[in-house]
N, C-alpha and C positions, 0 to 999 in steps of 0.2 A: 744389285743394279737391275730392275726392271726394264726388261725388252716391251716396247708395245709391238703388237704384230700384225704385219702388213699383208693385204691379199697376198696370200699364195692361193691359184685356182690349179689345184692338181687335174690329171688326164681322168681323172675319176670321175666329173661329171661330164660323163657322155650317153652314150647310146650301148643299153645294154642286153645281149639278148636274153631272150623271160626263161631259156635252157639251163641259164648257172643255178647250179645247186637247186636245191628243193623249194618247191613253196613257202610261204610263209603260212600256217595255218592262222586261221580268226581270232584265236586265242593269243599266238606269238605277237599279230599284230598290234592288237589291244595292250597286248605286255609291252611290247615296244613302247607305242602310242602315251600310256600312262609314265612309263619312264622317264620320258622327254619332256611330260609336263612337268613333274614333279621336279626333277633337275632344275628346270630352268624356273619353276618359281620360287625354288629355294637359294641360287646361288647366282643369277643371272640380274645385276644392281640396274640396267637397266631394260627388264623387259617391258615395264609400262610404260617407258620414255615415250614413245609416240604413237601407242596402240594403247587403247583401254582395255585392261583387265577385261574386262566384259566380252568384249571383240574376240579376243585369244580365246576364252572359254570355250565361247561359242563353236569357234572354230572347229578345235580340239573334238566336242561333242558332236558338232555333223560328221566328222572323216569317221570318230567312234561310229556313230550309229551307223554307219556305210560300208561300215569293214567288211569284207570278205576275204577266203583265201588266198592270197596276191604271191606276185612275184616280189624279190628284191626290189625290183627295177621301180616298178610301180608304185612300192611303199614308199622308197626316195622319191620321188617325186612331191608325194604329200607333206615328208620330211621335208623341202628343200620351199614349200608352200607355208608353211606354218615357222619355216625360220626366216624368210624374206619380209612375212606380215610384223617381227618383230623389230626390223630396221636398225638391224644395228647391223655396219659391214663388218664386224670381227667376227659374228657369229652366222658360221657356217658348217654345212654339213660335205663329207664324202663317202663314197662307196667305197667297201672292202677292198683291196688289192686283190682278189683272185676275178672278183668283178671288172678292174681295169684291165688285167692282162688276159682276158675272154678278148672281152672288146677290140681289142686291137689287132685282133687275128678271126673275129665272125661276121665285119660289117664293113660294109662302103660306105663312102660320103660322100657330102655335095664336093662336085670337082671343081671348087676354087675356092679362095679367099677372098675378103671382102673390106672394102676403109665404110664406115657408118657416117657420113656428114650432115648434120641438118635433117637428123630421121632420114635421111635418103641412103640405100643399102648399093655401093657401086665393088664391080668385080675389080680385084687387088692384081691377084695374079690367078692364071688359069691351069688346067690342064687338059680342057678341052677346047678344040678350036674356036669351036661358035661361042663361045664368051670370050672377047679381049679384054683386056685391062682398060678400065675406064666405061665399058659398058653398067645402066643403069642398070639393075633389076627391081621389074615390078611387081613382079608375081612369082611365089613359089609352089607347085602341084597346087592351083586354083587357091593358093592364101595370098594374101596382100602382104607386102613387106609392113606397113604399121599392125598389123594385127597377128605378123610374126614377131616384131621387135616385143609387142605389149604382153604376147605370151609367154617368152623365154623371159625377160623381165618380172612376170607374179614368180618366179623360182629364183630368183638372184638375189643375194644378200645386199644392201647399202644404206649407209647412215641414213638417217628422217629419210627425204623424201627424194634424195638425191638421183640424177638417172646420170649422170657425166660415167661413172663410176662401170654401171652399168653397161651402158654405151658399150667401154672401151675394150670391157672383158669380152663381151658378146661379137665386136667386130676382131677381138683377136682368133677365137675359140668356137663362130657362127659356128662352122659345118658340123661341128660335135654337138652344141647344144639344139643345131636344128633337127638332128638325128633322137637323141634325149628327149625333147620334148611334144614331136611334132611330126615325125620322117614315118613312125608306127613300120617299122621295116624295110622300107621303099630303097629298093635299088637303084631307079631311075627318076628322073624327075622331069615335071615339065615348067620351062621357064619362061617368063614374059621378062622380055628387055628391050632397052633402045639401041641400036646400033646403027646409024642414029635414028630409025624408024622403029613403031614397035615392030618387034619380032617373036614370034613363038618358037624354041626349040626345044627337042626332048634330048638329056644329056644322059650318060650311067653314071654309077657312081664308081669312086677307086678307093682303093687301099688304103691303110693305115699309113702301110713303108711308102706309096704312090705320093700320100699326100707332103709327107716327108719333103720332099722340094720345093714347097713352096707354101709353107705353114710358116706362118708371122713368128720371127724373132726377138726376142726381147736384149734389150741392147744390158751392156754389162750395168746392172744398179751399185755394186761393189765398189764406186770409185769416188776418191775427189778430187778436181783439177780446178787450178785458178789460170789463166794466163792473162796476158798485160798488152795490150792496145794503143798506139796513138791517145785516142780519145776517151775508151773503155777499160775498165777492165771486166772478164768472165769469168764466173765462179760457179763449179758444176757442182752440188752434194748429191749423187746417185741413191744414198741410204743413208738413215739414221741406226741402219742395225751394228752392232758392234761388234760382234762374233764373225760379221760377214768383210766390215772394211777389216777387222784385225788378220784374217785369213789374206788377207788380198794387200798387204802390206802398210795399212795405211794407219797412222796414231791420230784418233782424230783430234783429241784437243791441243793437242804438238802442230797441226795441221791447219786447223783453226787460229791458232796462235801468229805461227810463221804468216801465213797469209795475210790475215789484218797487220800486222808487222811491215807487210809489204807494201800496201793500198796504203797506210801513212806514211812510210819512207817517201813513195811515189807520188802521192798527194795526188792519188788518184779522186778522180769529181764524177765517174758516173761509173757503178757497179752494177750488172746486169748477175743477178742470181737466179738459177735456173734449178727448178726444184721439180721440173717435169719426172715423172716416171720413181718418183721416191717414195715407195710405199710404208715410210716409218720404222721404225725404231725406237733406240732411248728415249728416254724423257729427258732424262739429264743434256742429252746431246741437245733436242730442238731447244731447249730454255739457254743454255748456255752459247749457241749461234744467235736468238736474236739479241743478247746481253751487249754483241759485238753492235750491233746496228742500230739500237735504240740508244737517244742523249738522254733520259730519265730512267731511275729506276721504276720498277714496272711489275704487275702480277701477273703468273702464269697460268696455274691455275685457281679456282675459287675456292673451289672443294672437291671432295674425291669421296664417294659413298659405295655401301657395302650392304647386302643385305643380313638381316638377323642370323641365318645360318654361317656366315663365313666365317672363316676358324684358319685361314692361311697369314700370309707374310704382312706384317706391319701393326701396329697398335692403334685400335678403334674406340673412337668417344660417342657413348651415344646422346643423341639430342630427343628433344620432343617430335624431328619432325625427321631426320636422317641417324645413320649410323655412319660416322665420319671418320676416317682414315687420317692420320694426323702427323705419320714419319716420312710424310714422302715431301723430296726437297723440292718439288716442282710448286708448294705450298708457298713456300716463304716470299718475302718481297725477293726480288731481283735485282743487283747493281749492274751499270752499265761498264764496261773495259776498259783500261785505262787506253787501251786502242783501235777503241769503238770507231767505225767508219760514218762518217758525218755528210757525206756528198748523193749528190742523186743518186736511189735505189730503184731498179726495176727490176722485179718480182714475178719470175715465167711459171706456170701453171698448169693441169690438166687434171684429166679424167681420172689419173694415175697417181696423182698426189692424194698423201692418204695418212691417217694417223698422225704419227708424229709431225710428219709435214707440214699437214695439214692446221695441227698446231699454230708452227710457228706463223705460216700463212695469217688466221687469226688474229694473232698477238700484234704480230706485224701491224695488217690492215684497222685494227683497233685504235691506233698509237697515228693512222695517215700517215703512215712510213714511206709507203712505197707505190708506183704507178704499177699496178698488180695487170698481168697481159697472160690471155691465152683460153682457159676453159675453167668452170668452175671445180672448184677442188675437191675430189670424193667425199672425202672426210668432213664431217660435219664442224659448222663454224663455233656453234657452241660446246664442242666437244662428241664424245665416244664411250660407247663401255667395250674397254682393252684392259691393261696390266694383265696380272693375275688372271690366268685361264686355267678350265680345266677340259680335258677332253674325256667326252663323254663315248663310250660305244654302247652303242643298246642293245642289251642281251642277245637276242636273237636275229636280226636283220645283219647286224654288225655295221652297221653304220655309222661313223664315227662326226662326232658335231665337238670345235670348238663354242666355249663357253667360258665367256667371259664373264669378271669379276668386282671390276672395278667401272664405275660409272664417274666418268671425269666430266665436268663442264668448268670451262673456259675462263680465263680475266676476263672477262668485257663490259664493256659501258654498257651495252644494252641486256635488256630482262626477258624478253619472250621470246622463246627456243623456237626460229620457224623452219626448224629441218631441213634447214637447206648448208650448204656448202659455204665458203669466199665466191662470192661471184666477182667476177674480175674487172676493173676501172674498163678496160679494150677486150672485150670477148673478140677470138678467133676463129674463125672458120674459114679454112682451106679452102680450096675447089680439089675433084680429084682430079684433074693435072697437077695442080702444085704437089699434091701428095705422090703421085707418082716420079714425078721427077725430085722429089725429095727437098723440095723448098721450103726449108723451115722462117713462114711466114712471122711466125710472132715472136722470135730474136729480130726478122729482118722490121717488123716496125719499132723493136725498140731501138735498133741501130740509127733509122730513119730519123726518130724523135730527137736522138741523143745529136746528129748532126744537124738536123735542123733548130733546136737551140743554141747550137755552139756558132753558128753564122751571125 
């Protein structure tokens, strides 16, 4: 069974100081640098998905001609520049572990967190006084918040052209990647905000353990809960991973099963599925959930490609124009369940849905299944290169880069890949008060929708 795999952003991309371990000499660089091309033009099915060959080269050859003797720190950076220009969210790179556990004992950071609404960057929670919760920030030490978002962004992996994705990582994880890319040491900083006038103040930074109380939490993805309504019913899938719901008690096609079981018993008429914060899993899982909610059978995916060197899990047919993968069951037609739910579907969304999810989203929106509500879906609409990964570390930096294997694109009606995500029937955006006081806006318009047709 194939796992696809969903951002995990380790504490490793942060701010590091240039004191760990020894230099990289010109030579190690170079050695790396050739490593990483070579890798990923022989095993990586989609590196020229949305980058021309030529682009990448080019690349590659100016950081070569520029090499010098660098830090870690620095050569990840160019590492983390040359995997974002290849757009695929699975392929990502981190720092060494002796590298993350420096860091979190040699630097300060910016003293708050942050929600990103509408490219506007507003403070989350604080822990210095002169920023409250809900103050704008427009300025950080004389940068502009769009031209901080657009520089931590050239270093962040996501499908084609997507930026949801992006977004979501960078308003979880700002104060590390502002320090990473941008902070060059700085202990203090100076900030332009509204409160509700602008204001200038100079803040310090804190601690790794400081920031510890008030570092964005990520809610359990390990679960799945349906419950039942007057009018609705809810159905949460937190993951499609399968190693993580079997840890956490749950059977998912047993799971799967009981529920639809229940929504016809109940003659349930509006199902509100919520796929927010699910960053993928199975294959088998996402094909087998929308079997339940589509009335025709249906294709899942079209094909699945390999490049010439792959030598891993499954049997490959080659054509004139791909090298085709042809055991995997995500291929075959799909039937619909004999306890398929037939009644209005609304379909919740975000920056966070990814991979497999992101799938069935697809599949879904394909077939005009469902009033899809919320933010565009990381995960690209025509597909991903996931399955089959290998992890690369290069020799001397130690840098470690997933690399993935498998280049999936999608069932769908249409033919021109435009790298973008599901963008959603009701795109949502919060205000930061709703987000502060915790108002989850795009359940409460499908509630809104679901009573205002029942009148």
């Amino acid at each position: 069974m194939i796992l696809r795999i969903s951002i995990v952003i380790a504490f490793a991309h942060l701010w590091l100081s240039q004191s760990i371990g020894q230099p990289l000499s010109r030579e190690q660089v170079l050695e790396d640098l050739n490593e990483l091309q070579t890798e990923l033009e022989k095993f990586h099915a989609g590196y020229t998905r949305y980058t021309y060959k030529q682009q990448l080269d080019d690349l590659f050859e100016k950081l070569k001609s520029e090499t010098a003797e660098t830090s870690v720190l620095d050569f990840y950076k160019n590492v983390t520049l040359i995997t974002s220009k290849i757009r695929c969210g699975h392929t990502r790179a981190s720092l060494p572990n002796e590298a993350t556990r420096e860091l979190e004992i040699s630097n300060t950071f910016l003293p708050f967190t942050v929600s990103i609404l509408n490219g506007k960057l507003y403070v989350y929670r604080s822990l210095d006084p002169t920023l409250q919760p809900g103050n704008e920030i427009i300025s950080i030490n004389n940068l502009s918040i769009p031209d901080i978002l657009d520089m931590i962004f050239e270093h962040h992996s996501s499908d084609g052209f997507i930026k949801s994705g992006k977004t979501r990582i960078t308003e979880f994880y700002f104060h590390y990647y502002f320090h990473l890319y941008l902070a060059n040491g700085a202990s203090s900083f100076r900030i332009v905000l509204t409160n509700p006038h602008e204001t200038t103040v100079t803040v310090s930074g804190k601690s790794w353990d400081e920031m510890e109380k008030i570092r964005h939490q990520f809610p359990s993805r390990a679960t799945m809960e349906l419950e039942h309504f007057e009018d609705y019913s809810y159905f949460k899938i937190g993951t499609f991973g399968a190693s993580s719901l079997k840890r956490n008690g749950f059977n998912y096609k047993s799971f799967l099963a009981d529920s639809f079981r229940q929504l016809k018993d109940q003659n349930v008429k509006n199902l509100i599925l919520d796929l927010r914060g699910n960053g993928g899993g199975t294959d088998e899982f996402g094909a087998l959930l929308v079997s339940y909610l589509l009335s025709e059978s249906f294709g899942y995916f079209e094909r699945i490609e390999v490049t010439d060197d792959y030598k891993s899990y499954g049997r490959i047919r080659k054509t004139e124009k791909f090298n085709l993968m042809t055991s995997h069951s995500g291929l075959s037609e799909r039937y619909v369940q004999r306890n398929n739910f037939g009644g209005k579907l609304y379909l919740l969304v975000d920056g966070w849905t990814f991979s497999t999810a992101a799938d069935v989203v697809s599949v879904i929106d394909n077939a005009n299944r469902a009033l899809i509500v919320g933010e565009e879906t990381a995960g690209g609409r025509f597909g991903n290169t996931s399955g089959v990964s290998e992890s690369l570390v290069l020799s001397n930096s130690k840098i470690r880069i997933n690399l993935p294997m498998w280049k999936y694109t999608t069932a769908l009606s249409e033919e021109v890949d435009d790298g973008r995500g599901v963008i959603p029937d009701v795109q949502i955006i919060p205000t930061i008060q709703q987000v502060l006081h915790g108002e989850d806006i795009a359940l409460k318009y499908c509630l809104d929708t679901i009573r205002n047709l029942g009148r």
